[in-house]
C-alpha beads as a LAMMPS data file, in Angstrom:
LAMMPS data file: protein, C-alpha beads

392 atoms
391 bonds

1 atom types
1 bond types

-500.0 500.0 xlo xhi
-500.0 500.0 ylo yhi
-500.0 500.0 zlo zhi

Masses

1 110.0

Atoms # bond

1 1 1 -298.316 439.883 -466.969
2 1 1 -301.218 441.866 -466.064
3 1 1 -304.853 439.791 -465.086
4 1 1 -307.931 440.082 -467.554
5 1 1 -310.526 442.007 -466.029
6 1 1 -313.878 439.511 -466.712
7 1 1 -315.090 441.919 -468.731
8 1 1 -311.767 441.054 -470.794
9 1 1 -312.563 437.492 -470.207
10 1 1 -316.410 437.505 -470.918
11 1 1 -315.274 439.529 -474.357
12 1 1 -312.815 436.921 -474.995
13 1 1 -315.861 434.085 -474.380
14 1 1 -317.821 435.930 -476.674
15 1 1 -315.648 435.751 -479.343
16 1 1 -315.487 432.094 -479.248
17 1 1 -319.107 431.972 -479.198
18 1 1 -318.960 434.117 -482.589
19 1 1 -316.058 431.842 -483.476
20 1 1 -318.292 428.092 -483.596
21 1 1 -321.412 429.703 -484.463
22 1 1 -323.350 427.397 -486.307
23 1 1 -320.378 424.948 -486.060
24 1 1 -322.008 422.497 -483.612
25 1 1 -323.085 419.933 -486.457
26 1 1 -319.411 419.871 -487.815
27 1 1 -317.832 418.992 -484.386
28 1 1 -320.792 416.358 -483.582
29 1 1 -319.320 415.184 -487.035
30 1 1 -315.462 415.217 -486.001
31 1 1 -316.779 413.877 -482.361
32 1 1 -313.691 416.300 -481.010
33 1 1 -313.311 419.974 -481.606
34 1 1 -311.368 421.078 -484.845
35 1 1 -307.596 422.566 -484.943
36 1 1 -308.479 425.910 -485.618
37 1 1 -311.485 426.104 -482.415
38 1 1 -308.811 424.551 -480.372
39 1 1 -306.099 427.181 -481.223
40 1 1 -308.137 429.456 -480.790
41 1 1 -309.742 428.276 -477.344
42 1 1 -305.791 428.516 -476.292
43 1 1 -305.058 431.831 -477.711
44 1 1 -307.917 432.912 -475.431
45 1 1 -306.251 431.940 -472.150
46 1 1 -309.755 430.481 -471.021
47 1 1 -308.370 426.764 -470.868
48 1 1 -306.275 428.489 -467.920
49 1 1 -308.651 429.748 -465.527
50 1 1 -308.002 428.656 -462.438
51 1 1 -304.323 427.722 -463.013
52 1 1 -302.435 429.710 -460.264
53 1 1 -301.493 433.352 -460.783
54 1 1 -297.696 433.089 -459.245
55 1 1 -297.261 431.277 -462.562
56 1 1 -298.519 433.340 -464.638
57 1 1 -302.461 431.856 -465.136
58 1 1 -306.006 434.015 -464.498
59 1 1 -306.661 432.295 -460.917
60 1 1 -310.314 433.822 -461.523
61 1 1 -312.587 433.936 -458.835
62 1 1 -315.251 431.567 -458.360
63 1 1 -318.181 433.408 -459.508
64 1 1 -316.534 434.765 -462.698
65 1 1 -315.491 431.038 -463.302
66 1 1 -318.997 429.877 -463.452
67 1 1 -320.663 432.860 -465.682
68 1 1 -317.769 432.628 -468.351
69 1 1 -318.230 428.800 -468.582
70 1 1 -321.354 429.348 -468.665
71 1 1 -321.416 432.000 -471.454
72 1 1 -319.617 429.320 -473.353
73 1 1 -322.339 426.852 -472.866
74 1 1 -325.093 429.183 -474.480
75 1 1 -322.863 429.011 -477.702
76 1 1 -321.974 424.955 -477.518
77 1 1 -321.352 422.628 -474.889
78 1 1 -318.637 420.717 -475.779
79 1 1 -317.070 424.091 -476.338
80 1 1 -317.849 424.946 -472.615
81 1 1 -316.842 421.502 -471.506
82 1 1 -313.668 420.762 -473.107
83 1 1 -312.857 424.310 -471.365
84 1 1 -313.358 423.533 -467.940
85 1 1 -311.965 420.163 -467.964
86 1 1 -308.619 422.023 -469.224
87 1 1 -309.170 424.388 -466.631
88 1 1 -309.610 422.402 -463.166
89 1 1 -307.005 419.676 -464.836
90 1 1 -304.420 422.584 -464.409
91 1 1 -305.659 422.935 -460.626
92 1 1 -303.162 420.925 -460.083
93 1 1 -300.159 423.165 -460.762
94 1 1 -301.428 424.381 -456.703
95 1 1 -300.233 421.020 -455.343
96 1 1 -297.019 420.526 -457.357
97 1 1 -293.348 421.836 -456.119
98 1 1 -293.296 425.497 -457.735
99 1 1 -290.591 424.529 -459.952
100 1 1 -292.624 421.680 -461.486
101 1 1 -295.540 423.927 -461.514
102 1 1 -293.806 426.481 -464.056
103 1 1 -292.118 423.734 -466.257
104 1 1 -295.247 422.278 -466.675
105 1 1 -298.418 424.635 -466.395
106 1 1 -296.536 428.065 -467.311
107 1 1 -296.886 427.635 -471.105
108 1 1 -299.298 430.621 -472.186
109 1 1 -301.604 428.511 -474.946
110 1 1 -300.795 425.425 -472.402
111 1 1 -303.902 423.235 -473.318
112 1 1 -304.893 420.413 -470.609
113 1 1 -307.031 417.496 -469.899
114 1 1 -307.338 414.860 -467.377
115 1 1 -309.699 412.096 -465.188
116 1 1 -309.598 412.165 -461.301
117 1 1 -310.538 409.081 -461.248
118 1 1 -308.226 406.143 -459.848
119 1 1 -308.152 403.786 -462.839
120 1 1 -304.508 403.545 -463.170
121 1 1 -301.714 402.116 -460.512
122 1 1 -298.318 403.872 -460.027
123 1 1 -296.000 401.645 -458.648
124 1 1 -292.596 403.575 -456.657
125 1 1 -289.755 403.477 -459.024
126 1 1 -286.272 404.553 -459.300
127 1 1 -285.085 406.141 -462.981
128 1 1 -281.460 407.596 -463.587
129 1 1 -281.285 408.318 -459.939
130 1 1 -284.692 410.568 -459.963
131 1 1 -287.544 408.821 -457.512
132 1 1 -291.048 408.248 -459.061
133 1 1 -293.577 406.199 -460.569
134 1 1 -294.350 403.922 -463.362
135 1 1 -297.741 404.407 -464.038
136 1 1 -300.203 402.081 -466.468
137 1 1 -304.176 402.574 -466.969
138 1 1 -306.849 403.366 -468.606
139 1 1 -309.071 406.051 -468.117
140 1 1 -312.663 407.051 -468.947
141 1 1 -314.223 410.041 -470.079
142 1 1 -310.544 412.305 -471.301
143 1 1 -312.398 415.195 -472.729
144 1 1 -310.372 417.092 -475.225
145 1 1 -307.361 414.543 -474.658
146 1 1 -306.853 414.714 -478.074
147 1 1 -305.378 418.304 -478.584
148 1 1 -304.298 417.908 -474.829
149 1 1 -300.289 419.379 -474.263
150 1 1 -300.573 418.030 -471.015
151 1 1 -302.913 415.068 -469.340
152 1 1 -303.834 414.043 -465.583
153 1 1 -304.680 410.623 -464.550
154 1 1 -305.812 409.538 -460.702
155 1 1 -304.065 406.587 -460.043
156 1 1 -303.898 403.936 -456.903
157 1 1 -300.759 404.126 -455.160
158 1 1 -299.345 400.295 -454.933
159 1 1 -296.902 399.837 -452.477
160 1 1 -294.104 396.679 -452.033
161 1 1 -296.872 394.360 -450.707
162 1 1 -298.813 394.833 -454.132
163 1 1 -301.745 396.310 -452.077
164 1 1 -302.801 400.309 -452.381
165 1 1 -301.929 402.600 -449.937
166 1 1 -304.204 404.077 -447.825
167 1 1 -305.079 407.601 -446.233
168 1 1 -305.110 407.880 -442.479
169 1 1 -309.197 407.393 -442.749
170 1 1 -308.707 404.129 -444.225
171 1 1 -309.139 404.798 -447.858
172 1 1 -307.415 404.424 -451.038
173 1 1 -304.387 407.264 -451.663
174 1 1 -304.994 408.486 -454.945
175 1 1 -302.298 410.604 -456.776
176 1 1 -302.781 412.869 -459.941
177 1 1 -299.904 412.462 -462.312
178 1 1 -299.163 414.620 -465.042
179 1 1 -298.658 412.800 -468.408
180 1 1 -296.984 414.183 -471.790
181 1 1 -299.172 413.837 -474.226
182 1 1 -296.623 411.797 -475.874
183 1 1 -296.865 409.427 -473.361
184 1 1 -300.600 408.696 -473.450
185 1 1 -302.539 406.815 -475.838
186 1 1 -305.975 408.011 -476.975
187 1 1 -308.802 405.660 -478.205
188 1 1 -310.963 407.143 -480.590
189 1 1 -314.328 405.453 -478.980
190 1 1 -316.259 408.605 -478.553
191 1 1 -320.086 408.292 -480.327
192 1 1 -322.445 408.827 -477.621
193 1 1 -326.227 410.596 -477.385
194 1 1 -324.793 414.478 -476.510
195 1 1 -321.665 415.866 -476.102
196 1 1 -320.215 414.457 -478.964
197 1 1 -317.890 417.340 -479.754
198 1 1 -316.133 417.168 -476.660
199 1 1 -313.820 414.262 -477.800
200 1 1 -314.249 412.587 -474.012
201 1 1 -313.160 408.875 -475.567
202 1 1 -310.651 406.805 -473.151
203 1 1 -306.775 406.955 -472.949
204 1 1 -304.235 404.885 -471.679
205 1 1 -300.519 404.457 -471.054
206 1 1 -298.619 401.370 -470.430
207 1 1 -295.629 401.625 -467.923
208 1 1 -294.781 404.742 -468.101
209 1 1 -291.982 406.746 -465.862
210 1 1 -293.239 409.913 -464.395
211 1 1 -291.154 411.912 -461.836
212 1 1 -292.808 412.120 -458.227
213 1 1 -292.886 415.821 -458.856
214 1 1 -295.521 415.807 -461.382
215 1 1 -297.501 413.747 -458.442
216 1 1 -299.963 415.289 -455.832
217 1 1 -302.597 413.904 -453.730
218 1 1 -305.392 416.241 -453.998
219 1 1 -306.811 415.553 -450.892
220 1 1 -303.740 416.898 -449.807
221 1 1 -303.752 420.602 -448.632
222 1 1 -302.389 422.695 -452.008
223 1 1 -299.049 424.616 -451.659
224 1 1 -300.668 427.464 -452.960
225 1 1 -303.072 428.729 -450.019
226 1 1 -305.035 431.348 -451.688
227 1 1 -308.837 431.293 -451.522
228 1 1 -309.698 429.945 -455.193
229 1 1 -307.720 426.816 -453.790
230 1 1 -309.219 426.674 -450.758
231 1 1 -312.196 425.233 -452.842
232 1 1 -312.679 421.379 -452.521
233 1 1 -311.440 420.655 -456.407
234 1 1 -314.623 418.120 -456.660
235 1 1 -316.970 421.330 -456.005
236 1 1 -314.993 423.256 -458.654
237 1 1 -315.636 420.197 -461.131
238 1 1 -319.143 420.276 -459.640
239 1 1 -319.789 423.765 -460.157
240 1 1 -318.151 423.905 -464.199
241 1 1 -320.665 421.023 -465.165
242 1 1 -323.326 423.021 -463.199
243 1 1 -322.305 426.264 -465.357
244 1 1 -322.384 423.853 -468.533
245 1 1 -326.058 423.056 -468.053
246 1 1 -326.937 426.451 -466.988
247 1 1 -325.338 427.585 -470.324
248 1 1 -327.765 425.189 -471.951
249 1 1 -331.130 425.934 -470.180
250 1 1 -330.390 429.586 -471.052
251 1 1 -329.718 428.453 -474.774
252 1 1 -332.950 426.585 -474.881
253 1 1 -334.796 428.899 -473.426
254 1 1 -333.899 431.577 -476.086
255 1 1 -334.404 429.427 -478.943
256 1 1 -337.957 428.634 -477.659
257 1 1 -338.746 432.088 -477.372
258 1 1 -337.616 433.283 -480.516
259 1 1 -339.247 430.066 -482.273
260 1 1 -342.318 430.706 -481.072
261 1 1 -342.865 434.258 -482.200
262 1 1 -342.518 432.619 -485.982
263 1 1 -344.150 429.299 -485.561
264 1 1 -347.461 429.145 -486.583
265 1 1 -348.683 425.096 -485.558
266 1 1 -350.139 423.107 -487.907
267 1 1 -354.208 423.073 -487.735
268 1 1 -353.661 426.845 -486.257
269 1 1 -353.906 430.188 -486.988
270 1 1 -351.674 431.422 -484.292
271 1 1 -348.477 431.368 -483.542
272 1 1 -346.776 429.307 -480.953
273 1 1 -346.085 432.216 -478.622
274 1 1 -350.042 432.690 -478.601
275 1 1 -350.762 429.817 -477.114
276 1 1 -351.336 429.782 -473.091
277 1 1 -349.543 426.687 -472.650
278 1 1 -346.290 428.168 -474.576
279 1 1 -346.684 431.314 -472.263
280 1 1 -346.862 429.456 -468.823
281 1 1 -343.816 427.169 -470.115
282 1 1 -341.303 430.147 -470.851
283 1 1 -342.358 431.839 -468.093
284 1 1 -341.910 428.633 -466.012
285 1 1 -338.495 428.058 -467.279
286 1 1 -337.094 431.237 -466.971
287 1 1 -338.261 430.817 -463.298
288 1 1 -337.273 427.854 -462.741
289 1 1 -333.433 428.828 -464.676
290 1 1 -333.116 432.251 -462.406
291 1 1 -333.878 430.634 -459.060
292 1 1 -331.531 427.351 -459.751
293 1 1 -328.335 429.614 -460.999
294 1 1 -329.349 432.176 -457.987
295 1 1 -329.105 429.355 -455.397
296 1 1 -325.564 428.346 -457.033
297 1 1 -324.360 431.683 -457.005
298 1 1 -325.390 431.787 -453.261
299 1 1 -323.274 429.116 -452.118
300 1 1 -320.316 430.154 -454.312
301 1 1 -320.512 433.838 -452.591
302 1 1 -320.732 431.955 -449.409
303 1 1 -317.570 429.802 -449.839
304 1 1 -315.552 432.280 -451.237
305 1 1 -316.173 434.518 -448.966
306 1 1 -315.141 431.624 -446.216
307 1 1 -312.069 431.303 -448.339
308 1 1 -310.819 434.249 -447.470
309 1 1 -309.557 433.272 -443.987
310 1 1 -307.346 430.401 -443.219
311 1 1 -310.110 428.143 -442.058
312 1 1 -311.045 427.631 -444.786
313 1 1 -314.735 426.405 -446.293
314 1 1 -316.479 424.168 -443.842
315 1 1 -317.994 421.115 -444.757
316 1 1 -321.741 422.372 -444.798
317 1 1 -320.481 424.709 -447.479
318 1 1 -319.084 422.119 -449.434
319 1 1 -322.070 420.454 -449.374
320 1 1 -324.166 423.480 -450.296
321 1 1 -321.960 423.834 -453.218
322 1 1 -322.350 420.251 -454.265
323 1 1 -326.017 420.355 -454.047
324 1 1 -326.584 424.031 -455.688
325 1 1 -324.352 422.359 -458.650
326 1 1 -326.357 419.108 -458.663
327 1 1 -329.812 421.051 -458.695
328 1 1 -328.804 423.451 -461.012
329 1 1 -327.964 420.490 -463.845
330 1 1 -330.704 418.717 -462.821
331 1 1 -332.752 421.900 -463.295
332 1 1 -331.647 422.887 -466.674
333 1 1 -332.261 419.509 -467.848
334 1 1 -336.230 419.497 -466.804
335 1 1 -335.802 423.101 -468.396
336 1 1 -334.947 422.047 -471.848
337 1 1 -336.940 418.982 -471.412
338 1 1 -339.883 421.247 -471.279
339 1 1 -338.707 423.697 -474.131
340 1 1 -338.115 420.559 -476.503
341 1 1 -341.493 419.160 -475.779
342 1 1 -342.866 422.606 -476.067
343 1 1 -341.586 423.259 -479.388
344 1 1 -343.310 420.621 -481.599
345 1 1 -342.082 418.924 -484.472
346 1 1 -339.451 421.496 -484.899
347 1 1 -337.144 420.626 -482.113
348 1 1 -336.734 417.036 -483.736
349 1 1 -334.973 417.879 -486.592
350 1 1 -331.320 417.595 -486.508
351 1 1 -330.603 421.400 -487.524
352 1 1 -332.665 422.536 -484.333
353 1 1 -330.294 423.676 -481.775
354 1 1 -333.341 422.474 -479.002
355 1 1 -332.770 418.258 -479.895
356 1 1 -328.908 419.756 -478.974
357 1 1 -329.367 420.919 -476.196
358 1 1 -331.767 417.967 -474.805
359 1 1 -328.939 415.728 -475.735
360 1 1 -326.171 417.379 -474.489
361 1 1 -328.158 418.706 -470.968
362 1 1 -329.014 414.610 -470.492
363 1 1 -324.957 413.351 -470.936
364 1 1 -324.174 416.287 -468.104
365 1 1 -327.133 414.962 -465.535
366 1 1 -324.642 411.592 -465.796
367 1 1 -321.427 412.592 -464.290
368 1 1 -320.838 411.002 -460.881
369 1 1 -320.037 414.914 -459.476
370 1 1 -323.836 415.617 -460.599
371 1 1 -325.443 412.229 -460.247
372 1 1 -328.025 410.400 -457.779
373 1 1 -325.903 409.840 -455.421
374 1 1 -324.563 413.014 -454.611
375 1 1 -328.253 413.947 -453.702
376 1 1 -327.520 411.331 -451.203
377 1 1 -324.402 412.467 -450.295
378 1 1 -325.636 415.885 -449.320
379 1 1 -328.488 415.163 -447.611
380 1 1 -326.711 413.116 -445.308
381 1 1 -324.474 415.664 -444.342
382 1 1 -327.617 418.252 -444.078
383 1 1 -329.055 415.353 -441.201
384 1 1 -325.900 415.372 -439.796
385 1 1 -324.941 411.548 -440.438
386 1 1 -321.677 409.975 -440.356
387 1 1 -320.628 410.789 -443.922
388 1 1 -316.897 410.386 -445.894
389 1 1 -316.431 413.751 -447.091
390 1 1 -313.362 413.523 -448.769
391 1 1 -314.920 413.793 -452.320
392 1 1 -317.209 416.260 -451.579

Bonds

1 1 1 2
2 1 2 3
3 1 3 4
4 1 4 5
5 1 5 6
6 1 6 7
7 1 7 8
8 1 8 9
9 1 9 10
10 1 10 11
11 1 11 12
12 1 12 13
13 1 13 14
14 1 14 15
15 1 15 16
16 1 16 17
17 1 17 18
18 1 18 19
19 1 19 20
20 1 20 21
21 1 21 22
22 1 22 23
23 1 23 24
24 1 24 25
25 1 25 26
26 1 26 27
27 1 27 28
28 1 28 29
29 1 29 30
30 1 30 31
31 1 31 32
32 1 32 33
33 1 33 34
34 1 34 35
35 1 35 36
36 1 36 37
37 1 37 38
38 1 38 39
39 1 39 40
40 1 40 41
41 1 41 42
42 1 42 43
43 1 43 44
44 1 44 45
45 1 45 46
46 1 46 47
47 1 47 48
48 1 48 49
49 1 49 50
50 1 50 51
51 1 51 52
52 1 52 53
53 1 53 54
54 1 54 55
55 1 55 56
56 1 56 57
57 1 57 58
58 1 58 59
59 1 59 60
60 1 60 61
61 1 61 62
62 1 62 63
63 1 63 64
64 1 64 65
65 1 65 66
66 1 66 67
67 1 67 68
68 1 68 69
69 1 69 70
70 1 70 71
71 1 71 72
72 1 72 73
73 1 73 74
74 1 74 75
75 1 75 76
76 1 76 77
77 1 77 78
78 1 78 79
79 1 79 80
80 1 80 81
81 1 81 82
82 1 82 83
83 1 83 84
84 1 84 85
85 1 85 86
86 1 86 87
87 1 87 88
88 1 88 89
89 1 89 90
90 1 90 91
91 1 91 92
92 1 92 93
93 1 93 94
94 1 94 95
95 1 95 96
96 1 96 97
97 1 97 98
98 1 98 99
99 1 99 100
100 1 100 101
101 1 101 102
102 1 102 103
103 1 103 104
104 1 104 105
105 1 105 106
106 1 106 107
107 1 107 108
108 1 108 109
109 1 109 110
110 1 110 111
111 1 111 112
112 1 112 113
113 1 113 114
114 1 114 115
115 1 115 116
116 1 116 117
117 1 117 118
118 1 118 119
119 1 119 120
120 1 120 121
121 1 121 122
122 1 122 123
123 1 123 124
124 1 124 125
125 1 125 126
126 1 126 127
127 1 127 128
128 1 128 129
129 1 129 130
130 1 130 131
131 1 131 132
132 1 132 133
133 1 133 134
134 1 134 135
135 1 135 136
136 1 136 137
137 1 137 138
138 1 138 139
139 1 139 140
140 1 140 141
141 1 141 142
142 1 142 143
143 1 143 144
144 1 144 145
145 1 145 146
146 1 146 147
147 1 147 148
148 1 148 149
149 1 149 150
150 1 150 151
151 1 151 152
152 1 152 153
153 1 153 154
154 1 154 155
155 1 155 156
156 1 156 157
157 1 157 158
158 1 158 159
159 1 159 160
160 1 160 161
161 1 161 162
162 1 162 163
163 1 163 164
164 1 164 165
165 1 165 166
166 1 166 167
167 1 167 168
168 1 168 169
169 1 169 170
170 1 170 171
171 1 171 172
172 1 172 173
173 1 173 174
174 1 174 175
175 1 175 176
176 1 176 177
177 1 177 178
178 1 178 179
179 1 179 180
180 1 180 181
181 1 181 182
182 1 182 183
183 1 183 184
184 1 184 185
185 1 185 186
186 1 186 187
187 1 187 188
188 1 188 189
189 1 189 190
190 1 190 191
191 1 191 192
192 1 192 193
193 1 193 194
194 1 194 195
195 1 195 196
196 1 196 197
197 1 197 198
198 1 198 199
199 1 199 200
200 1 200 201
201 1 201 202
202 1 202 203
203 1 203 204
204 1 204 205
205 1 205 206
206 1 206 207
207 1 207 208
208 1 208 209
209 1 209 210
210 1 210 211
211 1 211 212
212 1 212 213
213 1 213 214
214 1 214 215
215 1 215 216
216 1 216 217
217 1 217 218
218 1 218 219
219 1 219 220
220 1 220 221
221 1 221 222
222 1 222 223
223 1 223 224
224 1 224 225
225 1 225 226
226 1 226 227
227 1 227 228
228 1 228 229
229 1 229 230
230 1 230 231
231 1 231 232
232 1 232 233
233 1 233 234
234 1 234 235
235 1 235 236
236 1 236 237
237 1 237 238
238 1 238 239
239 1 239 240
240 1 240 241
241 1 241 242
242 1 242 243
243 1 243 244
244 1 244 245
245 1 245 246
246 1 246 247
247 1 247 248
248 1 248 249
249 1 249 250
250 1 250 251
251 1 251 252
252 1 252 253
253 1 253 254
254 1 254 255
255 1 255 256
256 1 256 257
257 1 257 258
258 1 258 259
259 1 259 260
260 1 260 261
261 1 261 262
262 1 262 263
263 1 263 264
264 1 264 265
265 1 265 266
266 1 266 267
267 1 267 268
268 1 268 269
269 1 269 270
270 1 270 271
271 1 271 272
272 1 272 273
273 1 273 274
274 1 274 275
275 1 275 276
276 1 276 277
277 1 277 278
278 1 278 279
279 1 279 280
280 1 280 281
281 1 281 282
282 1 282 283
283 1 283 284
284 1 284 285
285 1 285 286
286 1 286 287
287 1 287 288
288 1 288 289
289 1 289 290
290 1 290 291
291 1 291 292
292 1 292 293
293 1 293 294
294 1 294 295
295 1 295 296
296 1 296 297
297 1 297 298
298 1 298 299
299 1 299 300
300 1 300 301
301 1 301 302
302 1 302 303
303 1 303 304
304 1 304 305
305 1 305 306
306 1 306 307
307 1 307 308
308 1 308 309
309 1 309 310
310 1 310 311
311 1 311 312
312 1 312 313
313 1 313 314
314 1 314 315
315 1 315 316
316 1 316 317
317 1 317 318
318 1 318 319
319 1 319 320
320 1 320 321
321 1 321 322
322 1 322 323
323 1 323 324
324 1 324 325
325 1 325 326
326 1 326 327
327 1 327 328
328 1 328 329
329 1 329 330
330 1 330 331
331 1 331 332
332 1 332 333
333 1 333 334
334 1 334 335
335 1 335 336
336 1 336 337
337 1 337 338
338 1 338 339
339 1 339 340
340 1 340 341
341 1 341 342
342 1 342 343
343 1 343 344
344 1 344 345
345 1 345 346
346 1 346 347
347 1 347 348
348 1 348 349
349 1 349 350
350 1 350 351
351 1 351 352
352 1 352 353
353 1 353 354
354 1 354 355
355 1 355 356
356 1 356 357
357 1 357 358
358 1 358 359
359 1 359 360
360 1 360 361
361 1 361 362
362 1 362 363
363 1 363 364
364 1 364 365
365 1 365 366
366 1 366 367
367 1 367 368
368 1 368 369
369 1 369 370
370 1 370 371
371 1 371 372
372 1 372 373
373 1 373 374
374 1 374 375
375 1 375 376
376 1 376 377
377 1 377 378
378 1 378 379
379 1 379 380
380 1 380 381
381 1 381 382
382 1 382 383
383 1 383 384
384 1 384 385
385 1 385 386
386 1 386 387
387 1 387 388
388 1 388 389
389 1 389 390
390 1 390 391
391 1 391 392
């Protein structure tokens, strides 16, 4: 199968953006995208990004990851995220046995989802002669479980004693299993401020046997040793929320601009876009946008280009990536912040795509990849302090 160009891709983005155009009330509605978006989202390939080539996914660079995510964020962000979570879940077809790999992450339309997080326990078990797990938990935040074929789960690995295992640093060893969706069970809890159409309620599964190859540690060093896996997976999950946000600023941006060439204030004679204040703002934003998704695109130029060569990306990179993505969210959400306030009475009203987009830019600023404490994170690496790196 011959690899989209990303023009091809970017196309293929835009028609999905043409597709839920004007849609984003509807899936706030459902609280989880609807059949025919999903199908469609599939047909596209882009819920395969970074799933490895030898198997017949994009493996897209870096760079072209973030700007089509991104591109999908301008149109709706629970669009955008539903599409990235599919995407680095099936980052772990690079750490499976190749011939679990293809039975599993091969499927063309293959749709995935899944939490790294280590809120279930897979016990060693024994099942018709084939060694593995049985795994129970319960896991937050499973965007687009829902329509999921496939879903991850991070789970503590509990050994004889009934304690978890631990890496050689001392820490828990946390292995990503790969769940049928037949085997899962997802809660419809999902009714938050933003985000709502990404469908990121809980799921759960209760004893459940899954074969220790569908099971990788992705601390681990990945089978697959090209460079788009030579990126920490937390920085690609860092970097896709990033792109999310940056999608968003851009959106809000746009829709200030072309509001304020029609708005005329109340108790004014002049539009919005006359007023000095409105003028500094935009220009301020736009600013502010280009410089934040410039210093992101830095970084990822920088790693990639380190991922070229067998060593690999150094830990100051890593942390440059981690704090590019961090600012970068951060910085779109002050962005539409700004736009919102900007905007007037307009942006209140539940039609206006800006009261969106401050809603859905305020959910992202809460992920734990993106939160406070990876500013601490990063700047203790930048003064050169003891620091566990393993999530970074």
């Amino acid at each position: 199968m011959t690899t989209p160009t990303h023009s091809d891709l970017m196309a293929r983005a835009d028609a999905l953006a043409a597709l839920v155009n004007g849609r984003s009330r509807e899936f706030e509605s459902l609280c989880h995208l609807p059949p025919d978006v999903v199908q469609a989202m599939a047909a596209s390939g882009l819920l395969r990004l970074l799933t490895p080539a030898e198997i017949g996914g994009f493996e897209v660079p870096v760079a072209s990851y973030f700007a089509l995510i991104e591109r999908l964020g301008r149109a709706d962000a629970s669009l955008a995220w539903c599409s990235f979570i599919s995407s680095t879940s099936c980052v772990l077809a690079a750490y499976l046995p190749k011939d679990a790999s293809e039975a599993l992450f091969s499927l063309p339309a293959l749709k995935a989802a899944g939490v790294f997080a280590p809120r279930g326990q897979a016990r060693p078990a024994l099942q018709d002669g084939v060694a593995g797990y049985r795994v129970s938990g319960r896991w937050f935040w499973g965007s687009g479980a829902r329509h999921a074929d496939l879903i991850n789960g991070g789970c503590l690995v509990i050994g004889a004693d009934g304690k978890p295992q631990t890496q050689p640093d001392g820490s828990p060893r946390v292995l990503s299993v790969v769940f049928e969706r037949a085997q899962v069970t997802v809660l419809d809890n999902w009714d938050t401020l933003g985000l709502r159409g990404s469908g990121s309620g809980e799921f759960e599964v209760a004893d459940v046997f899954v074969p220790a190859d569908r099971c990788a540690c992705l601390l681990d060093t990945p089978r697959v040793q090209t460079p788009l896996y030579r990126f920490p997976v937390f920085g690609l999950l860092a970097l896709a929320i990033a792109a999310v946000a940056s999608g968003v600023a851009r959106r809000a941006i746009d829709e200030l601009i072309a509001l304020a060439s029609d708005k005329v204030p109340q108790a004014s004679s002049k539009t919005l876009a006359a007023r000095p204040a409105t003028q500094e703002a935009v220009a301020r934003a736009e600013a502010q946008w280009r410089s934040a998704r410039a210093f992101v695109m830095e970084a990822i130029d920088a790693a990639w280009q380190a991922a070229q060569h067998s060593e690999g990306i150094t830990v100051a990179q890593r942390a440059d990536l981690r704090l590019a993505a961090t600012h970068t969210v951060h910085t779109a959400a002050a962005v539409v912040q700004r736009a919102y306030t900007v905007a007037g009475g307009s942006a209140v009203f539940a039609d206006s795509p800006l009261q969106r987009c401050l809603r859905d830019v305020s959910v992202a600023t809460q992920h734990m990849m993106v939160g406070e404490s990876s500013w601490e994170l990063t700047g203790r690496v930048k003064l050169g302090l003891p620091t566990a790196v393993g999530m970074l």
